[in-house]
C-alpha positions in Angstrom: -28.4 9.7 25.9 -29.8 6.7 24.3 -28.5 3.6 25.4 -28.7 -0.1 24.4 -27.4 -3.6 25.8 -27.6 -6.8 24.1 -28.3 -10.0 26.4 -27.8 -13.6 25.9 -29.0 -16.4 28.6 -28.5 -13.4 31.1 -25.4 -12.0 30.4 -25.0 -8.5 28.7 -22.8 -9.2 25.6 -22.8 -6.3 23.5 -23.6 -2.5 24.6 -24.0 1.0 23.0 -24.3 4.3 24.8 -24.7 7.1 22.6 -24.0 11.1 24.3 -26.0 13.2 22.1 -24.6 16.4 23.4 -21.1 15.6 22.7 -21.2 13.2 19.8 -19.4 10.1 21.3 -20.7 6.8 20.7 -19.5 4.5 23.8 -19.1 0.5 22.9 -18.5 -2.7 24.1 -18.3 -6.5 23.2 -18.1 -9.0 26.0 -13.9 -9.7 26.1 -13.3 -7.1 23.2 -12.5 -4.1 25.1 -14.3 -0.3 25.4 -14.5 2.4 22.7 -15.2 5.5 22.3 -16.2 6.4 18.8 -13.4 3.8 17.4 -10.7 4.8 20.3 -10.1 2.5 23.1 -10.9 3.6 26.3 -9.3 2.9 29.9 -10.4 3.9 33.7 -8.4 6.1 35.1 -5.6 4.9 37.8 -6.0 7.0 40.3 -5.7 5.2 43.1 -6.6 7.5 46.7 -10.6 8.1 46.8 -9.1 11.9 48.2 -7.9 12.3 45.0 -11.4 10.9 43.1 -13.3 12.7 41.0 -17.0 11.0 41.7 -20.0 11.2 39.7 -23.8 9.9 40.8 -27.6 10.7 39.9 -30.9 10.9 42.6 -33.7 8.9 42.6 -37.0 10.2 41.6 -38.4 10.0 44.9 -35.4 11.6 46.6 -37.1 13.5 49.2 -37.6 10.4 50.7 -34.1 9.5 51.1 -34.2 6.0 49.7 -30.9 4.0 50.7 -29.8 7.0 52.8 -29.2 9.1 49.5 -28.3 12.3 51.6 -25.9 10.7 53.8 -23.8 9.2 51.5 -23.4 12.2 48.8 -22.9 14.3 51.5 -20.3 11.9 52.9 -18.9 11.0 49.8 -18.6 14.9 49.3 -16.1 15.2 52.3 -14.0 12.3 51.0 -13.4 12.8 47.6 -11.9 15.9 45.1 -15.2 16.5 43.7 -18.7 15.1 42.6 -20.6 15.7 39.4 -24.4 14.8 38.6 -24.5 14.4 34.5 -28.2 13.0 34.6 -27.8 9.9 33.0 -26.2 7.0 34.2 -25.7 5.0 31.5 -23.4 8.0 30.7 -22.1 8.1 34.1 -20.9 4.4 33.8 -19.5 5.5 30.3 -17.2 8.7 31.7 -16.1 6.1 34.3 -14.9 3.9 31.6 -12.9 6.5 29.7 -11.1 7.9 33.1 -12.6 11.2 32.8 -14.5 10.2 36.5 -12.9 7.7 39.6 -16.0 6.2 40.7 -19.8 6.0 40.4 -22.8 5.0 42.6 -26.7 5.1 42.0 -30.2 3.4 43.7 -33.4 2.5 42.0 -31.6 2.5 38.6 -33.7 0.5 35.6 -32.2 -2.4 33.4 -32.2 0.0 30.4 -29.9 2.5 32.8 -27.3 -0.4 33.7 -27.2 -2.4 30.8 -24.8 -1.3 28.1 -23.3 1.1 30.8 -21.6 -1.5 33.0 -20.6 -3.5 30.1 -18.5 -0.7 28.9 -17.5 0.2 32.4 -16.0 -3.3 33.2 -14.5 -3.9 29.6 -12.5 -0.6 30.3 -11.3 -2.3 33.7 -14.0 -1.4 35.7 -15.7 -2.7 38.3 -19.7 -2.6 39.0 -20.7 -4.4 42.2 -23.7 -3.3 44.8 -22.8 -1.3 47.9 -21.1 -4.5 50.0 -19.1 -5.4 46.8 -21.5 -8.0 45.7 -21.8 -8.9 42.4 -25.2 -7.6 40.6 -27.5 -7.9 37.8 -29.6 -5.6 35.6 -32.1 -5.6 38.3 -29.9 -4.7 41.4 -31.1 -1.7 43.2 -27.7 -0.7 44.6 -25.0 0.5 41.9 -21.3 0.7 42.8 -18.8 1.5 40.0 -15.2 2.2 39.9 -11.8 1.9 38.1 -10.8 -0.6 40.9 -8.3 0.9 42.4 -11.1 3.1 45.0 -13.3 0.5 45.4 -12.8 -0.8 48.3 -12.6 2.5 50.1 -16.0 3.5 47.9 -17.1 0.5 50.2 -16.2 1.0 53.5 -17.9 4.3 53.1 -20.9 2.5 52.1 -20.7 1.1 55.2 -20.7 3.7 57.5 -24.1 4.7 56.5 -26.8 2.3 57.5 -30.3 2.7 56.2 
């Protein structure tokens, strides 16, 4: 994927995610809405994490298990329909935003992986906060995305697992 966000003063205002494997250019404009190609996109509404299709990526150093990786995909495994891993997470964030996936969470991402990617995700009526719910920035370490409606129960999983 190639992927690009546009700050100003600190605040993502424009962002591009482009799937080169399917041909879908993903785009938002702070208050404008989400697109894919030129159609408008929307999270999904599902609203029981059971029910929730989830999608995440691995750090590099996973063998490690930074931020208890193991425990909460295993975890999050038991709770939900189904996981994916699509390598990417700016495309992640951007299959989040057009409902195709119920929620999303990632460590150690980069700025260039969060960028454009949340943007579209929240435009769409997503949410992107760190593991407790708080709000983040391009820098956070801890990446928790939804279509709103599983959040909180994305959360008090979270919780559970203390690392």
């Amino acid at each position: 994927s190639v992927s690009i966000g546009v700050q100003k003063k600190g605040e993502t205002i424009a962002g591009v995610v482009y799937d080169v494997m399917r041909d879908i250019v993903f785009s938002a404009e702070k208050g404008c809405g989400a697109f894919a190609n030129s159609d408008r996109i929307n999270v999904s509404k599902e609203n029981k994490l059971e029910h929730s299709l989830l999608v995440t990526g691995f750090p590099y150093n996973v063998a490690e298990n930074p931020e208890g990786a193991f425990e909460r995909f295993t975890t999050l495994t038991k709770k939900a329909r189904g996981i994916r891993r699509l390598g990417s997470a700016a495309i992640d964030f951007c299959y989040l935003a057009s409902g195709v996936f119920d929620g999303f969470w990632e460590v150690y991402l980069h700025p260039w992986d969060i960028c454009a990617g949340k943007l579209i995700a929240e435009e769409a009526g997503g949410i992107v906060t760190d593991f407790d719910g708080n709000s983040i920035d391009i820098f956070s370490k801890k990446i928790l995305s939804s279509n709103n409606q599983i959040h909180k129960q994305m959360i008090e999983v979270m919780e559970k697992i203390n690392n």
